[in-house]
C-alpha positions, -999 to 999 in steps of 0.1 A, spaced: 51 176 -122 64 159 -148 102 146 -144 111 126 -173 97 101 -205 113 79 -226 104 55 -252 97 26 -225 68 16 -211 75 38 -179 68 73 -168 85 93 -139 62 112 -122 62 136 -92 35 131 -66 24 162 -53 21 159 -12 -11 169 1 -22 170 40 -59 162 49 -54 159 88 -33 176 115 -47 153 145 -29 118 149 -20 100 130 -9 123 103 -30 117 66 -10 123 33 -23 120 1 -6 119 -30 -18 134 -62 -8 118 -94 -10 146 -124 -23 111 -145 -45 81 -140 -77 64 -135 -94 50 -111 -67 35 -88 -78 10 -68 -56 -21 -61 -27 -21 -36 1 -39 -28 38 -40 -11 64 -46 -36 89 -67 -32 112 -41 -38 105 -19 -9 79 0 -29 43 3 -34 26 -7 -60 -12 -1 -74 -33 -8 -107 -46 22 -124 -81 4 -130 -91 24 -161 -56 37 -178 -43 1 -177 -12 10 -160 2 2 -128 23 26 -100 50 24 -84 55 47 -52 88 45 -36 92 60 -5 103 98 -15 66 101 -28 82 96 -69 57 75 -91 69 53 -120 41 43 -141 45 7 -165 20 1 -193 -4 -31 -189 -27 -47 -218 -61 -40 -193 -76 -31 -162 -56 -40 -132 -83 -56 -111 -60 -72 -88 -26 -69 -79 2 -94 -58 40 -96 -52 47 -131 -61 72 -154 -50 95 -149 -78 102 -113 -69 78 -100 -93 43 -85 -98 14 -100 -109 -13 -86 -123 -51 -98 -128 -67 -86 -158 -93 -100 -172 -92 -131 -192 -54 -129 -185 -23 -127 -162 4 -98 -166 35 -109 -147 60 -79 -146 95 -78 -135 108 -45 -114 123 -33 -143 95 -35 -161 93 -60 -184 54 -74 -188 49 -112 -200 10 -120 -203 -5 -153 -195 -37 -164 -206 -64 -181 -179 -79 -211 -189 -113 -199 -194 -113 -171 -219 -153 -159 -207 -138 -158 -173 -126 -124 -155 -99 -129 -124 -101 -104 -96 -83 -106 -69 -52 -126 -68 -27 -133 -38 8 -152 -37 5 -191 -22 16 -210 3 28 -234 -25 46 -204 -42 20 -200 -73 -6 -172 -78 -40 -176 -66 -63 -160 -85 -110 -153 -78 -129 -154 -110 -158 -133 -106 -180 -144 -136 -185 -177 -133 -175 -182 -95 -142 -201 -97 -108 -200 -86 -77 -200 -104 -42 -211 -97 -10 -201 -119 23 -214 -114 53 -187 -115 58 -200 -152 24 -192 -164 10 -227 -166 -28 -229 -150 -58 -245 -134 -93 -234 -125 -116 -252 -90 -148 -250 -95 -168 -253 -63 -206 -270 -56 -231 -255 -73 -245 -223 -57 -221 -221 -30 -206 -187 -34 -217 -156 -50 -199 -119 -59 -164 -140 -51 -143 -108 -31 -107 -106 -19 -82 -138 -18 -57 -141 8 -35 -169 20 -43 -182 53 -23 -193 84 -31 -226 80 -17 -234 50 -48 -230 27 -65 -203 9 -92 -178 23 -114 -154 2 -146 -134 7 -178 -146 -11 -206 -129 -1 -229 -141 27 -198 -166 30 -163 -171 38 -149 -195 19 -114 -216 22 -95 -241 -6 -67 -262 -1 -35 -264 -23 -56 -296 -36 -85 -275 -44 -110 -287 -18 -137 -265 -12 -154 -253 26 -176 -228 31 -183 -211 60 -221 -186 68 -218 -154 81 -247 -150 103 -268 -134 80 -273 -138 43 -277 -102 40 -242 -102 52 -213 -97 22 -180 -99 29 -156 -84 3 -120 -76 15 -100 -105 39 -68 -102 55 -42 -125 78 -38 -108 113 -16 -115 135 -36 -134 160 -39 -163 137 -72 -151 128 -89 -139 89 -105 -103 93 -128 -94 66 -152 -61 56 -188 -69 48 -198 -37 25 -234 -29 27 -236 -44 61 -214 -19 77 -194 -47 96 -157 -58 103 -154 -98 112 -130 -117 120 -130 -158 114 -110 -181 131 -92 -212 111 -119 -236 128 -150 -214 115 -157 -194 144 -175 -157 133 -172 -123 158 -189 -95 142 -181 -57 154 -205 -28 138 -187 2 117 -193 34 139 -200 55 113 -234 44 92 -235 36 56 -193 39 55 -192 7 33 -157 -10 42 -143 -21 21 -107 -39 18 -84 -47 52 -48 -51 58 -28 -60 93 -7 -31 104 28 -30 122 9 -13 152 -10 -53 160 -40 -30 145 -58 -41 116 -64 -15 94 -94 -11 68 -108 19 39 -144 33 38 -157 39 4 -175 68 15 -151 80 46 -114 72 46 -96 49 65 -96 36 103 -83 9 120 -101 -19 146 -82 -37 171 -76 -70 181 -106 -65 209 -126 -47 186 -122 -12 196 -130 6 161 -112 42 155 -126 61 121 -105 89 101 -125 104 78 -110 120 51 -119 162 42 -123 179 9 -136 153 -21 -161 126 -5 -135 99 -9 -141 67 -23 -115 45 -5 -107 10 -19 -70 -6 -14 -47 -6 18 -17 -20 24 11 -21 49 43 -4 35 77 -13 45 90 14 55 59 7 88 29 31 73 0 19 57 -11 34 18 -46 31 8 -58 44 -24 -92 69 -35 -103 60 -66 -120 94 -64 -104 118 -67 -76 99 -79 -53 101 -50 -27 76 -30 -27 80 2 -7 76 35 -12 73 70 20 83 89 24 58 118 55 44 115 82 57 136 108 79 121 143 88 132 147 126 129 167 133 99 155 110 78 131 118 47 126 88 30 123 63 55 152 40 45 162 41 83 190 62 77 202 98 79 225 105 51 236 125 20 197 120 -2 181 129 33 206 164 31 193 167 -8 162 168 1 160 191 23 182 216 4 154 211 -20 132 222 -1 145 248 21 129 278 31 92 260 17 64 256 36 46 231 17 66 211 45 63 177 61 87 154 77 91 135 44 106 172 26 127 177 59 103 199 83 119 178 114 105 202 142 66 204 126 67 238 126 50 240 86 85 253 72 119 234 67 144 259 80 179 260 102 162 243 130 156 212 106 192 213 92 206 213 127 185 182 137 191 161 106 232 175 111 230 160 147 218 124 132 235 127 105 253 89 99 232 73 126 208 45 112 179 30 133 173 -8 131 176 -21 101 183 10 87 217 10 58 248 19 68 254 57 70 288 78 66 299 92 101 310 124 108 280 144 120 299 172 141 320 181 118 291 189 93 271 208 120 301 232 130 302 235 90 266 238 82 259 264 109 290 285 98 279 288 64 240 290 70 245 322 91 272 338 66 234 336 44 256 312 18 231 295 -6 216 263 11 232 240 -22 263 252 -17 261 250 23 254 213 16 285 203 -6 307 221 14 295 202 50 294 166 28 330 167 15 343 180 52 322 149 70 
């Protein structure tokens, strides 16, 4: 549904909450009436997350209530990173798009025009590392647009993947039958996978100090330490093509199938799959949200998804850690609908948001979890008001101003 436009380059959309799987953990997706091939992911540093619309050169912004604002780019988004400037960055083609959370877009041009950067991850020197498919380089911008290109030995790497900073200070990034590392100086090291069949694609920092990384066609997960050191652990499913991998709040790292959906290994190895029903999905980007789930996106059918596994306090709908008046909105919104989850106010699971869920968001109502803002108290005095004016069958809208002004 359509909320708003305006002569900007944003558009306020409604996503349109969708559940896949009722077994743990719970599987949202979110169906945007617009786009293109979504397929980059990344956790804004607003709070949000944000994604490139591949082929309508726009990139997404999902905020934790399931809303999408959409920002105009000049190309594909074939990479996306929050930068250390409190801004996005964008790689797109022969070119750079920083843009600013309100949504102002400055472009900056790579020094190679016949080049094409890919993926593209914030520094440990504060600039924007960038992989450059075409000719097998990498690139480094500086937060005011000025840049450099490494080009590594002859033949080293091929098909150039993901690029992630690593935990010691350098840059990591799939390559192939390789994975390869660059210092802030632009030194090069390569490192063989086992086989040179093998072809690594996505890479991620874990929490054990180690890189985990998906190879593709070989149906694999491995894992790297800083000194070189390869574990491989097989994909249950076969042909599931893994793709990109992101550490989770849960010590878990989580990774997306292309043909599949999304599952998560652990630190021992121990892989759990969850596939995905209706559309065969083609899974690409995943990320870690703030508010402690992880979003992954389909490119087919054209979907963002969410697994739930973040904890919640009852009460609260948009996971800002707080129970309070937008929480109350919400579910007055929704009341009496059964297109219910715990993010339209259906507290008790029961497939509707009804009294029950009213009472259990008026019993929290002003508490906050950690690090959740701070809340206005007065939560029996809205439940003695809410229930008094529920069961006199007084319109839910009205039931909520009246209980706000009296907490």
């Amino acid at each position: 549904m359509l909320l708003s436009t305006a002569n900007s380059p944003f558009r306020l959309e409604q996503l349109e909450p969708r559940q896949l799987l009722s077994a743990a953990p719970e599987i949202d997706t979110f169906i945007p009436p617009s786009g293109a091939f979504p397929k980059p992911i990344v956790a804004g540093p607003d709070g949000a997350v944000w994604y490139g619309d591949t082929l309508a050169h726009q990139i997404g912004r999902v905020d934790r209530q399931g809303h999408i604002t959409k920002i105009n780019i000049g190309g594909d988004a074939n990479g996306i990173a929050s930068g250390s400037d409190g801004n996005l960055w964008v790689a797109e083609g022969n070119q750079l798009e920083r843009i600013t959370p309100a949504g102002v877009v400055t472009t900056f041009a790579i020094p190679f025009q016949f080049n094409s950067a890919g993926s593209i991850t914030a520094g440990p020197d504060g600039a924007l590392w960038y992989t450059e498919g075409v000719f097998n380089k990498i690139g480094r911008m500086t937060i005011d647009g000025s840049a450099q290109e490494f080009s590594p030995p002859p033949r080293t790497f091929r098909n150039m993947g993901q690029i992630t900073a690593g935990p010691d200070g350098n840059l990591w990034f799939a390559a192939g039958s390789n994975i390869g590392r660059i210092t802030p100086t632009g030194q090069f090291t390569a490192f063989a996978l086992p086989s040179s069949q093998d072809d690594a694609v996505g890479i991620t920092v874990a929490p054990d100090g180690n890189l985990w990384f998906t190879e593709n066609n070989s149906n694999k997960i491995g894992r790297i330490t800083p000194a070189g050191v390869v574990t491989q652990f097989d994909v249950p499913t076969a042909n599931s093509h893994p793709d990109s991998i992101t550490a989770g709040p849960d010590g878990n790292l989580w990774f997306t199938e292309n043909y599949g959906g999304v599952a998560k290994i652990t630190p021992s190895g121990q892989i759990t799959e969850y596939p995905l029903t209706g559309f065969t999905p083609d899974c690409h980007g995943i990320v870690a949200g703030a508010d402690g789930n992880i979003y992954f996106v389909e490119s087919f059918p054209n979907q963002i998804g969410r697994v739930d596994i973040g904890e919640h306090l009852p009460g609260d709908t948009n996971g800002d850690g707080t129970v309070n008046f937008t929480d109350l909105l919400t579910l007055a919104q929704h009341y009496n609908s059964t297109e219910a989850s715990q993010w339209t106010g259906d507290f008790t699971g029961d497939g509707t948001v009804n009294f029950a869920d009213l009472l259990i968001l008026a019993q929290n109502y002003g508490k906050s979890a950690p690090g959740g803002a701070a809340a206005r108290p007065g939560s029996e005095s809205f439940l003695t008001v809410a229930s008094r004016a529920l069961r006199a069958r007084r319109p839910i809208l009205a039931v909520v101003t009246t209980a706000i002004r009296s907490a």
